[in-house]
RODO-2510 file (C-alpha; in nm, 4 decimals, decimal comma):
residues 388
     n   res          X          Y          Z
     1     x    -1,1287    -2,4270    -7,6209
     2     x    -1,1067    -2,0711    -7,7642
     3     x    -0,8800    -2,0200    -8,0369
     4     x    -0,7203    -1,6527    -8,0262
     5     x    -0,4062    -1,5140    -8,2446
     6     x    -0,2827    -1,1676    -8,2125
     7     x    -0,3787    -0,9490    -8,4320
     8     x    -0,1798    -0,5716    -8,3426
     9     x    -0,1529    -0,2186    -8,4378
    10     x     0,0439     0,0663    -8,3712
    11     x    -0,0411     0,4771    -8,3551
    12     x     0,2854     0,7017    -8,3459
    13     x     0,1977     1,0624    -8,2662
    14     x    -0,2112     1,0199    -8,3272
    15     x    -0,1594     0,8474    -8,6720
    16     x    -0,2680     0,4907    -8,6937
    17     x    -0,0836     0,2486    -8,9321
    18     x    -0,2109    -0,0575    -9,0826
    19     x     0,0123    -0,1538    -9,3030
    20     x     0,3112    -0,2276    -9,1075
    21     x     0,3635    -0,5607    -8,9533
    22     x     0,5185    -0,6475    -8,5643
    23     x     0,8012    -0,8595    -8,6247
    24     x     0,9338    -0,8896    -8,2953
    25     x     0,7857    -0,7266    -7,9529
    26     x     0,9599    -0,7169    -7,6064
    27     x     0,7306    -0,4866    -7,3414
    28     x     0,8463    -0,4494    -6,9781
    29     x     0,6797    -0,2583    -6,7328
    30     x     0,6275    -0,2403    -6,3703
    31     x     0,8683    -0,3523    -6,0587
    32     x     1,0424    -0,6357    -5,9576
    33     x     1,1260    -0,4710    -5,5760
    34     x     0,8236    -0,3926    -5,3582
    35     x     1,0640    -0,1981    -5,1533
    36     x     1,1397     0,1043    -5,4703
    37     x     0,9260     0,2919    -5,6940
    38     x     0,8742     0,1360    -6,0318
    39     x     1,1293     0,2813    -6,3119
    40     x     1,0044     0,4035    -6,6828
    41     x     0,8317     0,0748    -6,8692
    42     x     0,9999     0,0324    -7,2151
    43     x     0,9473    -0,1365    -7,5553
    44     x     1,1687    -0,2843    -7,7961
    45     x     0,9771    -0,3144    -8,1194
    46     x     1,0503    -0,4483    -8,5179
    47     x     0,8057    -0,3404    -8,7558
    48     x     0,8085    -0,4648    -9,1135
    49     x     0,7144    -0,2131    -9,4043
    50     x     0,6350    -0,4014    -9,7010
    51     x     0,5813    -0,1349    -9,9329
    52     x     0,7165     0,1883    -9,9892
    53     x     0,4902     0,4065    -9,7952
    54     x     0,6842     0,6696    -9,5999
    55     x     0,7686     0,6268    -9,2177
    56     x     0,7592     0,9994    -9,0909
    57     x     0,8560     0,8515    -8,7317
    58     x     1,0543     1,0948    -8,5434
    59     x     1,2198     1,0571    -8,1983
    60     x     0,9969     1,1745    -7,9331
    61     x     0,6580     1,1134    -8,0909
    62     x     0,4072     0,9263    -7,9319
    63     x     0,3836     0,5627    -7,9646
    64     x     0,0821     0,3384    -7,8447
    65     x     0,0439    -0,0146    -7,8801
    66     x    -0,2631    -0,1901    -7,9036
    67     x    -0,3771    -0,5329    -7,9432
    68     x    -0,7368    -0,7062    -8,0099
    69     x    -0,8847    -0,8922    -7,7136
    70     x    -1,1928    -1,1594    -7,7381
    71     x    -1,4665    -0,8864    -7,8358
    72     x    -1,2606    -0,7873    -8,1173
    73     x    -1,1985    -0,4853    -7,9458
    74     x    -0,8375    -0,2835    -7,9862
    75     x    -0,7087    -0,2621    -7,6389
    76     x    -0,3461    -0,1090    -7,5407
    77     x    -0,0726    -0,2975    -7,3968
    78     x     0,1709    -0,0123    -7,4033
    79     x     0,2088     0,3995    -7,4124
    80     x     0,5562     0,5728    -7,4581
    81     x     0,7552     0,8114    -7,5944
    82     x     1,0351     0,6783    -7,9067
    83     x     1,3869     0,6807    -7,7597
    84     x     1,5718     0,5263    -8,0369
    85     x     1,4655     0,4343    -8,3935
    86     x     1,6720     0,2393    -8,6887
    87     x     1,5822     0,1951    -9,0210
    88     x     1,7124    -0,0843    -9,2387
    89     x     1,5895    -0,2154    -9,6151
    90     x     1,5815    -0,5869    -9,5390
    91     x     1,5698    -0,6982    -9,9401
    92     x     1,6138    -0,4934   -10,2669
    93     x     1,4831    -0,6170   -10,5769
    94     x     1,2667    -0,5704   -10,9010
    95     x     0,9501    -0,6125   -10,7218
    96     x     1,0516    -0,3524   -10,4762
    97     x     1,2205    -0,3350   -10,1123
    98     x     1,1004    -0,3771    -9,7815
    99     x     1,2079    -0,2242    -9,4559
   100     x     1,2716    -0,3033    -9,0867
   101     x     1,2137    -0,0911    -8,8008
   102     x     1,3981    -0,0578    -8,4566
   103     x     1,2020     0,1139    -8,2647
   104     x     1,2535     0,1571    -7,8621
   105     x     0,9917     0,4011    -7,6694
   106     x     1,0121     0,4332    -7,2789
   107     x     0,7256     0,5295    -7,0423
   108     x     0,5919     0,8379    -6,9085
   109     x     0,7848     0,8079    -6,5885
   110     x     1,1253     0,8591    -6,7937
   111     x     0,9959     1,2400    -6,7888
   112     x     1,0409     1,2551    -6,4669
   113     x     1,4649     1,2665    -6,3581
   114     x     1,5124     1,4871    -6,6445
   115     x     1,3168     1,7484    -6,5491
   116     x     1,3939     1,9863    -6,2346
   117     x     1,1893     2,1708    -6,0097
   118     x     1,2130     2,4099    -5,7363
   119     x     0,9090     2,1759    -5,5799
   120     x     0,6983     2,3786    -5,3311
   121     x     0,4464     2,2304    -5,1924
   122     x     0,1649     2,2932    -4,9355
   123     x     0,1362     2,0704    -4,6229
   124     x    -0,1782     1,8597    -4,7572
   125     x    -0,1885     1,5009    -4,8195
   126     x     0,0035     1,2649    -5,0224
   127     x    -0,2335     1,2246    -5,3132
   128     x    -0,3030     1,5882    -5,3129
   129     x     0,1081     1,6906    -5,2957
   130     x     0,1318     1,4543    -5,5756
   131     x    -0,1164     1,6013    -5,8077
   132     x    -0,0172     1,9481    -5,7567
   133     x     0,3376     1,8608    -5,8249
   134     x     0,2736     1,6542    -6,1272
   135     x     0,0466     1,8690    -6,3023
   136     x     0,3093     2,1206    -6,3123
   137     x     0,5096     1,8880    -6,5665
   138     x     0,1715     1,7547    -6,7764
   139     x    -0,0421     1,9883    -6,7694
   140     x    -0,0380     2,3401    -7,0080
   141     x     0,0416     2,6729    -6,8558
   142     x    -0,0780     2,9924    -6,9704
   143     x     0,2457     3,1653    -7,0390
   144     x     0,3477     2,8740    -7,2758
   145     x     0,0069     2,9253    -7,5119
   146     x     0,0552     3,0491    -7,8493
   147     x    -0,0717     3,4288    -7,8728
   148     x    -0,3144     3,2592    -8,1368
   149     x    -0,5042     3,0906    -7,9316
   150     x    -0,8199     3,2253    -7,7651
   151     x    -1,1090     3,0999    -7,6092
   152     x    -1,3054     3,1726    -7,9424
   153     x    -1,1220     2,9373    -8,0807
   154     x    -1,0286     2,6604    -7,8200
   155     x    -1,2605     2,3376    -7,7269
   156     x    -1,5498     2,4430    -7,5504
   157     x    -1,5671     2,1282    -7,3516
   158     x    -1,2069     2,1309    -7,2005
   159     x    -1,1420     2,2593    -6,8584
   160     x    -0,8615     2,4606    -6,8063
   161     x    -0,7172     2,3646    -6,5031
   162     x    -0,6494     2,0407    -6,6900
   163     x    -0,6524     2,1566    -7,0058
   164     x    -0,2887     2,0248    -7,2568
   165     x    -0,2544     1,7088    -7,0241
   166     x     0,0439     1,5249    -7,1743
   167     x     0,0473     1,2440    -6,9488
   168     x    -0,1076     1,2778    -6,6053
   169     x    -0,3219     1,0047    -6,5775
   170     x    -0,5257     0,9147    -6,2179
   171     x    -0,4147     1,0051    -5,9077
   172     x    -0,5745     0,8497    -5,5726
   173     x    -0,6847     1,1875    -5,3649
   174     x    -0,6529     1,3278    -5,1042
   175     x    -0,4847     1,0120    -5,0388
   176     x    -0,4090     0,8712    -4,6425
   177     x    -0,1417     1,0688    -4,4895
   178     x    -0,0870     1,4482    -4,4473
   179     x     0,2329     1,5296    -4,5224
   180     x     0,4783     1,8265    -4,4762
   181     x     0,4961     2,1184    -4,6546
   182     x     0,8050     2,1623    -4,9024
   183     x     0,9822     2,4685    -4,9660
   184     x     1,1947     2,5871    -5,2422
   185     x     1,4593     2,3283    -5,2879
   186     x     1,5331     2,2505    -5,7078
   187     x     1,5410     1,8943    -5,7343
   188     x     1,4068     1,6431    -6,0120
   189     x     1,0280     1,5367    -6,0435
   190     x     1,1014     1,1814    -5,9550
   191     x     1,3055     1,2455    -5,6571
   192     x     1,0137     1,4484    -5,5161
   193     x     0,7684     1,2132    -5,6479
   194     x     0,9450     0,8847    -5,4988
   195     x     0,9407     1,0881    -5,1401
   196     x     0,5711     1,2065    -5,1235
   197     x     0,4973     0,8057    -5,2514
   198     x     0,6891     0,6124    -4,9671
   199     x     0,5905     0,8354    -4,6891
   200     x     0,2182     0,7882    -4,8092
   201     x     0,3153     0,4062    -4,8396
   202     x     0,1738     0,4227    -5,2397
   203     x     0,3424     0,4048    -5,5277
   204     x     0,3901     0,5665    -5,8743
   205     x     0,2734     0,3538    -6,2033
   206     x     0,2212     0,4012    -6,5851
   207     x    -0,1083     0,2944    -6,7207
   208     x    -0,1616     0,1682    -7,0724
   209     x    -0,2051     0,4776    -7,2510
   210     x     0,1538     0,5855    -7,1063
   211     x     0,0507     0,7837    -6,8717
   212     x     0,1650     0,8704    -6,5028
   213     x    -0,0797     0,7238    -6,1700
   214     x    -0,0548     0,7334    -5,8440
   215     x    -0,1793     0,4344    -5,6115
   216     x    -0,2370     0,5661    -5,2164
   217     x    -0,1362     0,3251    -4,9368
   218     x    -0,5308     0,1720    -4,9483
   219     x    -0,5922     0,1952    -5,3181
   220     x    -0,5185    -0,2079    -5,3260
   221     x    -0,7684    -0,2954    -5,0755
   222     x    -1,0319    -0,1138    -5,1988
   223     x    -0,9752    -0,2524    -5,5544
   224     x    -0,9853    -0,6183    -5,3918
   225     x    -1,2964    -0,5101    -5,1983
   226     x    -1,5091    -0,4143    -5,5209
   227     x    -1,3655    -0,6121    -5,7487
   228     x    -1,2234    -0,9135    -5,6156
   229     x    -0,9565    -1,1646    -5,7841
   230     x    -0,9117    -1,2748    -6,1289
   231     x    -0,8846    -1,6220    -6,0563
   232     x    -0,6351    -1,8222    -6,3139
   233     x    -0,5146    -2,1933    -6,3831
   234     x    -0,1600    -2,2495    -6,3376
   235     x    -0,1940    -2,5454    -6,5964
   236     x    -0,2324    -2,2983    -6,8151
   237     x     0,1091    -2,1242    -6,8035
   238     x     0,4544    -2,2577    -6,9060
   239     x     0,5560    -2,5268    -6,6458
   240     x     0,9263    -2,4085    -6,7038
   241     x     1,0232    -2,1666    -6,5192
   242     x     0,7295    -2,1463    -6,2284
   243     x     0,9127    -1,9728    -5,9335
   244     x     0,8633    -1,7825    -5,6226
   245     x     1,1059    -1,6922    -5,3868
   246     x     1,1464    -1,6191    -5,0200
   247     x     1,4207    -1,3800    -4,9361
   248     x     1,5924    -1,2479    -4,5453
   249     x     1,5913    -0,8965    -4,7518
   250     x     1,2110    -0,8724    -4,7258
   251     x     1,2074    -0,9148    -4,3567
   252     x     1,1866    -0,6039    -4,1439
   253     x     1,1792    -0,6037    -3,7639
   254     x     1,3258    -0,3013    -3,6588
   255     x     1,1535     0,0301    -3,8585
   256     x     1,2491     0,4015    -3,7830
   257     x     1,0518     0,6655    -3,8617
   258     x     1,2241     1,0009    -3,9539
   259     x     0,9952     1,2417    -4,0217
   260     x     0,8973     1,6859    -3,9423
   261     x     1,1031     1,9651    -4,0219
   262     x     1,4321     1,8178    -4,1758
   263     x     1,3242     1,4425    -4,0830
   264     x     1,4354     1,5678    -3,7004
   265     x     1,1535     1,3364    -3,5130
   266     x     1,1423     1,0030    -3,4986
   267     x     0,8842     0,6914    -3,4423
   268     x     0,9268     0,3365    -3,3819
   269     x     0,8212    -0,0016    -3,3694
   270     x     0,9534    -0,3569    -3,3365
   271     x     0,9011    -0,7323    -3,3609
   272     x     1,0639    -0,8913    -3,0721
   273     x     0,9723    -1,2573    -3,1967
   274     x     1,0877    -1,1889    -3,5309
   275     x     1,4113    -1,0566    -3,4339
   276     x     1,4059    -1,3803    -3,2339
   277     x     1,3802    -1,5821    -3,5071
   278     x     1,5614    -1,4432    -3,7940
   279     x     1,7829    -1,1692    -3,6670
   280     x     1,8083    -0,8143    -3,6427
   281     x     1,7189    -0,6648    -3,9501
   282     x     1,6150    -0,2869    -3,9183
   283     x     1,5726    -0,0260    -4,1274
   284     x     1,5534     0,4136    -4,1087
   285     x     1,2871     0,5475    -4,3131
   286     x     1,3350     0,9417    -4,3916
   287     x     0,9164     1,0054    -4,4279
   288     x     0,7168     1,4083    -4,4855
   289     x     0,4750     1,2657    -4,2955
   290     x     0,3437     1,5377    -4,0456
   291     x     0,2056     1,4266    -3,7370
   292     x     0,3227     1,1652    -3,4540
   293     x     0,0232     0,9631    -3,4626
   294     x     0,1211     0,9051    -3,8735
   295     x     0,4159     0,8238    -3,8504
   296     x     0,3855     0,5495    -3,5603
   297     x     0,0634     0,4278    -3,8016
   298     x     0,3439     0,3704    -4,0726
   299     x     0,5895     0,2113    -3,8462
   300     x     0,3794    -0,0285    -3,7026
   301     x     0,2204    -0,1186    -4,0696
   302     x     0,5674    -0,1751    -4,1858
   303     x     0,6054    -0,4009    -3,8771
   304     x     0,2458    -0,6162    -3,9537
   305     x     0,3476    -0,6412    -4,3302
   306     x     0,7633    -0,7131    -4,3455
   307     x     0,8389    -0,8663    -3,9707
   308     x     0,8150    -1,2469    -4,0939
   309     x     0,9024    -1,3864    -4,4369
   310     x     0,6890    -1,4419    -4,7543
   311     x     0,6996    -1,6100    -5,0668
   312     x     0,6961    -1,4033    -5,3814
   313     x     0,6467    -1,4841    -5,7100
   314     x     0,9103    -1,4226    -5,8917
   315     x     0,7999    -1,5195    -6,2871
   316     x     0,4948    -1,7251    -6,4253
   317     x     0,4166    -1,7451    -6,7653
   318     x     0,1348    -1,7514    -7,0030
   319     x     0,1026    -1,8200    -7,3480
   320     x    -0,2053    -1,5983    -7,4072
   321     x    -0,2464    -1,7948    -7,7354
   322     x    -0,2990    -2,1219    -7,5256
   323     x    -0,6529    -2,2189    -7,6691
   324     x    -0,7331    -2,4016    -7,3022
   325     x    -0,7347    -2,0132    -7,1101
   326     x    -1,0817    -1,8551    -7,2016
   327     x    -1,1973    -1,5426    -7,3463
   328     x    -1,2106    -1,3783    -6,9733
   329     x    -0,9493    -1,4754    -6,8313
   330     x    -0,7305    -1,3760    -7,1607
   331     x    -0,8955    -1,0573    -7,1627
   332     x    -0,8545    -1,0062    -6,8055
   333     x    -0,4360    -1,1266    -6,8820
   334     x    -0,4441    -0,8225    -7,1844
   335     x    -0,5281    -0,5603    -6,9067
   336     x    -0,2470    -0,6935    -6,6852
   337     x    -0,2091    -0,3612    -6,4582
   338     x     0,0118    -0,3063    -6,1448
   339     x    -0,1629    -0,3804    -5,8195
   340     x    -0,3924    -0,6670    -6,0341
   341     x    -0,5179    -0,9147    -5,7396
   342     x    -0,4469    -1,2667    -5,8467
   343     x    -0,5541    -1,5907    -5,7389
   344     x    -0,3544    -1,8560    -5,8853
   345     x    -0,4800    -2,1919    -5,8355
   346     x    -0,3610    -2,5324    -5,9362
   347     x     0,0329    -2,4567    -5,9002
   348     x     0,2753    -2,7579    -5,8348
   349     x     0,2640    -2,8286    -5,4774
   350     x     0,6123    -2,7722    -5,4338
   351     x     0,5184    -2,3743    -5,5200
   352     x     0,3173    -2,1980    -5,2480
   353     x     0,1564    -2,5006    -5,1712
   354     x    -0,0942    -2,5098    -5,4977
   355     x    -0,2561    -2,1316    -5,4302
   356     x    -0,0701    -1,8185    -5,4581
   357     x    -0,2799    -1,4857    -5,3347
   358     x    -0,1098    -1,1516    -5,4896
   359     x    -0,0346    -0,8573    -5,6724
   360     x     0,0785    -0,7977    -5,9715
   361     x     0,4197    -0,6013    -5,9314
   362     x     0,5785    -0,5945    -6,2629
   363     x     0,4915    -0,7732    -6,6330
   364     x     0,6802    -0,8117    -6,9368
   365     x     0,5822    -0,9354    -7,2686
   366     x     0,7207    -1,1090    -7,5761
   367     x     0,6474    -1,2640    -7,9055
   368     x     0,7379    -1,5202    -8,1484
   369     x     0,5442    -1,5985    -8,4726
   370     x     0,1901    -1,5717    -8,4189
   371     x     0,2012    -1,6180    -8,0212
   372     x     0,2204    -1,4163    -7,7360
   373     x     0,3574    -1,4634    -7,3863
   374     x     0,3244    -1,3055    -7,0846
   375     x     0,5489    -1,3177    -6,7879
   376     x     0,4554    -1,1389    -6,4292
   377     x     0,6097    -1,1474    -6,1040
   378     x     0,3821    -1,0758    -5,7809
   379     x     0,3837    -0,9838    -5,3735
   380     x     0,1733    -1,1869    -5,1865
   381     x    -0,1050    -0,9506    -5,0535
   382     x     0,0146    -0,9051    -4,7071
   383     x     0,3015    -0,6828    -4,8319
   384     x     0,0199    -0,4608    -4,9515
   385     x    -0,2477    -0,5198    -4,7283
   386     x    -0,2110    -0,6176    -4,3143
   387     x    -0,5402    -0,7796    -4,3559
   388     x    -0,8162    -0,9169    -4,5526
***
């Protein structure tokens, strides 16, 4: 038995306050299709200010929140940018007032549709297209340094060619697949992004800090292979509401490549006793992968992952306050992250048969007075991986 409550804070823009309290917190981050890119995490928060201390929070500053795990250690659960903020004076009276905050910050990825870029790119591989093009957005360029500033005067440690990073966090390189090279074409950051991501078969993510990571098609497997599963007790979550779910949608038996100069070539591959079984369902993939022997590669790894149906899981929840889960596992359940392998054991036998073997996709979190739940959905790893 290891009793745990939350115990928060929150930094906007660098500052860290201690003296507000989280009333109410509602976190989402993640994916709940393997099939799309994940979208900008957000956070709903309240904070009450029981004093009169000033709140100089302003939209677009920073906004981090952290939370103490079993070591007593501050670790963070969320990293944005503030959207949207209310203030309201709950009570008025002789001893003073106090104030609530509404306060809504979304992820590093929300950076990405609203900027535009005329996107040129080198042929080189995935994890190396993506870097180059998001560095562009997060890191500082010369021309936009204050006449001011000189080397005399600047940190000594920092390296230039990643010096002012405002939210480009790791990026798997050179990644797996060489892909095309891109010429000038203006078109947003994310559309660009999404691209280079499914024809490397990775994906985009925010980490913790808010910042912007890129995953490469074997990044998952290699995790697995040096770190293995965090194994957890399903009679540890909230019985209600235990789910997975098997959908036709998933199933793919039929995959076209598109791919070259203008998506003009094409590779395939097929499942003949799939399509025996559950029906023609194909899809066309337009890919900037470069050569033939890629793009068949992808085709036929679509095939060995999507050609027969598997149970997801669509939402299991834990109260991370539950004094039966222990220190590790909670602490391993704070730095919920997507692509976390899972191993859930002791599940209703009606649900994956007792043992579900995943990913973490996409995670949300919420509150109510001095608890804290967590709710994640998960592929099973052979939409990730084609073997063990």
């Amino acid at each position: 038995m290891t009793q745990w409550n939350p115990v928060w804070r929150i930094i906007v823009d660098g500052v860290t306050y201690t003296n507000l309290t989280l009333a109410n917190v509602n976190i989402t981050s993640g994916r709940t299709n393997i099939y799309s890119q994940p979208v900008a995490g957000y956070a709903q928060l309240s904070i009450l200010n029981l004093d009169k201390s000033a709140i100089p929070f302003e939209i677009n500053d920073s906004v981090t929140i952290e939370i103490k795990d079993s070591t007593n250690t501050f670790v963070p659960i969320f990293g944005g940018t503030i959207t949207d903020l209310a203030v309201t004076i709950n009570s008025i009276g002789s001893q003073g007032y106090n104030q609530r905050i509404e306060l809504t910050a979304l992820g590093a990825l929300s950076k990405l549709p609203k900027s535009i870029t005329t996107g040129v790119l080198a042929k080189d591989y995935d994890g190396n297209q993506m870097y180059e093009l998001l560095s562009t957005l997060f890191f500082g360029q010369w021309n936009s340094v204050p006449a001011a500033t000189t080397w005399a005067t600047y940190n000594a440690t920092e390296d230039w060619t990643e010096a002012l990073n405002t939210g480009l966090g790791e990026i798997d390189r050179p990644g797996d697949y060489e892909l095309d090279q891109r010429d000038s074409n203006s078109s947003d950051y994310y559309s660009i992004a999404s691209l280079i991501a499914n024809s490397g078969l990775g994906y985009l993510y925010e980490d913790p800090q808010g910042r912007i990571g890129y995953a490469d098609s074997t990044h998952r497997s290699q995790y697995f292979s040096a770190n293995g599963y965090v194994d957890l007790d399903a009679r540890h979550a909230l019985g209600a509401g235990l789910s997975t779910i098997t959908r036709s949608a998933d199933i793919r038996n039929d995959i076209y490549i598109n791919y070259g100069n203008n998506f003009g070539s094409q590779e395939t591959a097929s499942s003949p006793q799939s399509i025996a079984l559950y029906g023609y369902k194909s899809e066309s993939i337009n890919s900037t992968i470069h050569s033939a022997v890629d793009a068949q590669a992808v085709a036929d790894r679509y095939i060995a992952q999507r050609a027969f149906p598997l149970a997801a899981f669509q939402s299991i929840t834990f109260p991370i306050t539950n004094p039966a889960i222990d220190n590790s596992d909670r602490d391993n359940l704070l730095g919920v992250f997507m692509g976390q392998p899972l191993n859930i054991q002791n599940l209703p036998a009606q649900i994956s048969n007792g043992v579900f073997e995943g990913y973490v996709e996409g995670w949300r979190w919420s509150t109510r007075f001095n608890e804290l739940f967590l709710t994640i959905n998960l592929s099973p790893v052979a939409f990730s991986q084609v073997a063990m």
